[in-house]
Backbone as CSV, one residue per row, in Angstrom:
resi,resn,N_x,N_y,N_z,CA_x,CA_y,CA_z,C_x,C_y,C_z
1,UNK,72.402,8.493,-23.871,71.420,7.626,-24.502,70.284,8.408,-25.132
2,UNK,70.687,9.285,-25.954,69.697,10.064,-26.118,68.577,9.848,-27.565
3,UNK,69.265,8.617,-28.144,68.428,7.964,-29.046,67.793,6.500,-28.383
4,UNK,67.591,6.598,-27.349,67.039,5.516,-26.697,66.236,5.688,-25.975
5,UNK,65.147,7.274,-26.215,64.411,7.288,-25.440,62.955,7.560,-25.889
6,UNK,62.955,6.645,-27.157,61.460,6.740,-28.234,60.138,5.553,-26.514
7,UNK,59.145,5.779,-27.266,58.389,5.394,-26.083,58.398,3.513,-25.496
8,UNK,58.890,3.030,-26.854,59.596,1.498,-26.752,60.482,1.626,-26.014
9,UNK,61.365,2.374,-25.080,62.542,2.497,-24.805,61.949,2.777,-23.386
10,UNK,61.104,3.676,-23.225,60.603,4.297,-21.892,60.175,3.248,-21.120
11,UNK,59.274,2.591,-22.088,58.651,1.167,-21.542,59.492,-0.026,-20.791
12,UNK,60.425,-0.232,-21.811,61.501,-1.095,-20.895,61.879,-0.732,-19.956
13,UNK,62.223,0.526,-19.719,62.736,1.132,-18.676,62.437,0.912,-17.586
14,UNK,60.809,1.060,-17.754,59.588,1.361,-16.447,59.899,0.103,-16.202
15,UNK,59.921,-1.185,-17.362,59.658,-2.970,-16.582,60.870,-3.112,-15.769
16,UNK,61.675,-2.484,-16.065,63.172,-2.830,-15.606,63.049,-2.432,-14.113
17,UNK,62.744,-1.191,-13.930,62.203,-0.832,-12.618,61.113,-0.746,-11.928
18,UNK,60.015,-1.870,-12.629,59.070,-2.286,-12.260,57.900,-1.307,-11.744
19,UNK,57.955,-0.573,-12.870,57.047,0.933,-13.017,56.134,0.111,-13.932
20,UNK,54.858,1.276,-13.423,53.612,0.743,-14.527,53.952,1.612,-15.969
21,UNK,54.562,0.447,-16.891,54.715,1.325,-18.427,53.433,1.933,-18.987
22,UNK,52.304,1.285,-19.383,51.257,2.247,-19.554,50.910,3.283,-18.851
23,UNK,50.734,3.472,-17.473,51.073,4.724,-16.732,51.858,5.956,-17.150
24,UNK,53.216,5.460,-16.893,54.547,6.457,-17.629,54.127,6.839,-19.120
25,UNK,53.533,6.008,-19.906,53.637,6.608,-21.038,52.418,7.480,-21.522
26,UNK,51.649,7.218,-20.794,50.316,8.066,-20.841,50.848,9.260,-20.073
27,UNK,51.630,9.549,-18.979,51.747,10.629,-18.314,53.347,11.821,-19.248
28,UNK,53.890,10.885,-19.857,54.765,11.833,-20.743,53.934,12.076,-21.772
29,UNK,53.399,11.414,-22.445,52.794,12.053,-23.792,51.739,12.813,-23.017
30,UNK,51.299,13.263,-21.662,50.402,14.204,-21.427,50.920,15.240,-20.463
31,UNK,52.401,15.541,-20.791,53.510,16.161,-20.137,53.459,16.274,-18.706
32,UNK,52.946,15.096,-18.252,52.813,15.560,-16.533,54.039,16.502,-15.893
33,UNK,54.954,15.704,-16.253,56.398,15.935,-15.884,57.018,17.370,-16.018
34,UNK,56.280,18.037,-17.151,56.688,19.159,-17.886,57.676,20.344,-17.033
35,UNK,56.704,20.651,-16.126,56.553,21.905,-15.224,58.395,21.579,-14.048
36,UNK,58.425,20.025,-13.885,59.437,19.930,-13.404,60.023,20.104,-13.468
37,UNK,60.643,19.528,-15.153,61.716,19.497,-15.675,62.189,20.911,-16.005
38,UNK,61.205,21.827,-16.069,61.257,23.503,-16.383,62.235,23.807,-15.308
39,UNK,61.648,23.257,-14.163,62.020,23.682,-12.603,63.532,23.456,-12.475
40,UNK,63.852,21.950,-13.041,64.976,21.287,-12.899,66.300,22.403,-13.647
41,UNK,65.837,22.577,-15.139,66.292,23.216,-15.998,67.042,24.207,-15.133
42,UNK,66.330,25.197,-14.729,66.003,26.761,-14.731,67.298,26.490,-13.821
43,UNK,67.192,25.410,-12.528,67.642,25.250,-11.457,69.427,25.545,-11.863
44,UNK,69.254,24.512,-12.860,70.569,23.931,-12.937,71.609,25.484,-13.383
45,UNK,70.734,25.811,-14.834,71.407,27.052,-15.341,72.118,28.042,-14.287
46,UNK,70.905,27.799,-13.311,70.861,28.820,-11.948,72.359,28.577,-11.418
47,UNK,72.846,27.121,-11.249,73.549,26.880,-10.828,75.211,26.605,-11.586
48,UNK,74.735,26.915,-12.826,76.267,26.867,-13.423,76.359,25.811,-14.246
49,UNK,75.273,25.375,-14.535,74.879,23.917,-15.084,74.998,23.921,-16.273
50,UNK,75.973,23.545,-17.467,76.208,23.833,-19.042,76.393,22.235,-19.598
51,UNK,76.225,21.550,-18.479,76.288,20.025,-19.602,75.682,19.000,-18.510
52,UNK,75.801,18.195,-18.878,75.510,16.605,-18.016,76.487,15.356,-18.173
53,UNK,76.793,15.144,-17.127,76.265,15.147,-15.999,77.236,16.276,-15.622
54,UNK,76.758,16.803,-14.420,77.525,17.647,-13.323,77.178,17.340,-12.061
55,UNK,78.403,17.451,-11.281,78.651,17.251,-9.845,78.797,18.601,-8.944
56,UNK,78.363,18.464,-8.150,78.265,19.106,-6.778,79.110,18.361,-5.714
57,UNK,79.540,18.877,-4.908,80.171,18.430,-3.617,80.198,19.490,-2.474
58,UNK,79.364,19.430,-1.635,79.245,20.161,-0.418,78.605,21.866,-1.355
59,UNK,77.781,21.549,-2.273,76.832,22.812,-3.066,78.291,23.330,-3.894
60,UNK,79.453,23.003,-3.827,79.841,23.223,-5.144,80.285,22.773,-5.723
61,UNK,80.467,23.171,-7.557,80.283,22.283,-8.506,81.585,21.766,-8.813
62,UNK,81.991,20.575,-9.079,82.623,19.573,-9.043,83.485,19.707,-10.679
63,UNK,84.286,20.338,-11.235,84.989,20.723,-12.784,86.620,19.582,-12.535
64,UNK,86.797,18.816,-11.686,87.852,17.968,-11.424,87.400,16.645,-12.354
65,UNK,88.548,15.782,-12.767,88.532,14.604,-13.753,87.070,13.931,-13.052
66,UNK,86.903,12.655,-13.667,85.758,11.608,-13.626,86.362,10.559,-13.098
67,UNK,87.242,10.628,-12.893,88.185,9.161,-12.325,87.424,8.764,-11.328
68,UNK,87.394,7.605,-11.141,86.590,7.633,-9.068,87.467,8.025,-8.379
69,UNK,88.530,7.792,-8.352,90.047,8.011,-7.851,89.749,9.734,-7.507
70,UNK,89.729,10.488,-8.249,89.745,11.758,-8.047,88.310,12.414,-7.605
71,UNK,86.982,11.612,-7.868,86.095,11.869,-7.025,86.219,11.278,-5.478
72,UNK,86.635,10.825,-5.324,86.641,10.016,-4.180,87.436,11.063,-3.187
73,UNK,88.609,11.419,-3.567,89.294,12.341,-2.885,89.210,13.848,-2.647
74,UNK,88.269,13.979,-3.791,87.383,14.922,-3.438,86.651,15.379,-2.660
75,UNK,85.663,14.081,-2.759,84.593,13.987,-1.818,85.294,13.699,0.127
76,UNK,86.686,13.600,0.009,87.442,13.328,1.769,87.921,14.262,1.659
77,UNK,88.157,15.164,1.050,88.993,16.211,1.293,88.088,16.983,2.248
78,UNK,89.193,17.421,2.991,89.075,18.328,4.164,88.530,19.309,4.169
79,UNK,89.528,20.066,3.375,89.728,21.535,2.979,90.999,22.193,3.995
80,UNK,91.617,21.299,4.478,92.440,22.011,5.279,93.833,21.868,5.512
């Protein structure tokens, strides 16, 4: 959704989840968030992170189909 996130868009968002929209939008246009998302970034790269979404399972990263079917069995697998 990456054309859906002009500040009309943010706003709905916040009502949807019953966030204060003037709040949120005063705090992105004054990058509160900034330093996080740096954090988040850095993290991910750190971690092997080249697209979105990505999965983890037990700290490692998850390159198997999207099916639920095949997450699911993933996520029970043993290992053994």
């Amino acid at each position: 959704n990456q054309d859906a996130l002009d500040y009309d868009d943010l706003a709905e968002y916040a009502a949807i989840l019953e966030l204060d929209a003037s709040r949120l939008i005063m705090e992105v246009t004054a990058n509160a968030y900034a330093g996080r998302v740096r954090e988040d970034f850095s993290s991910g790269l750190r971690s092997g992170v080249n697209g979105t979404p990505t999965f983890f399972i037990n700290g490692v990263r998850y390159d198997g189909p999207r099916a639920v079917e095949s997450m699911v069995a993933a996520l029970t697998y043993s290992g053994g």
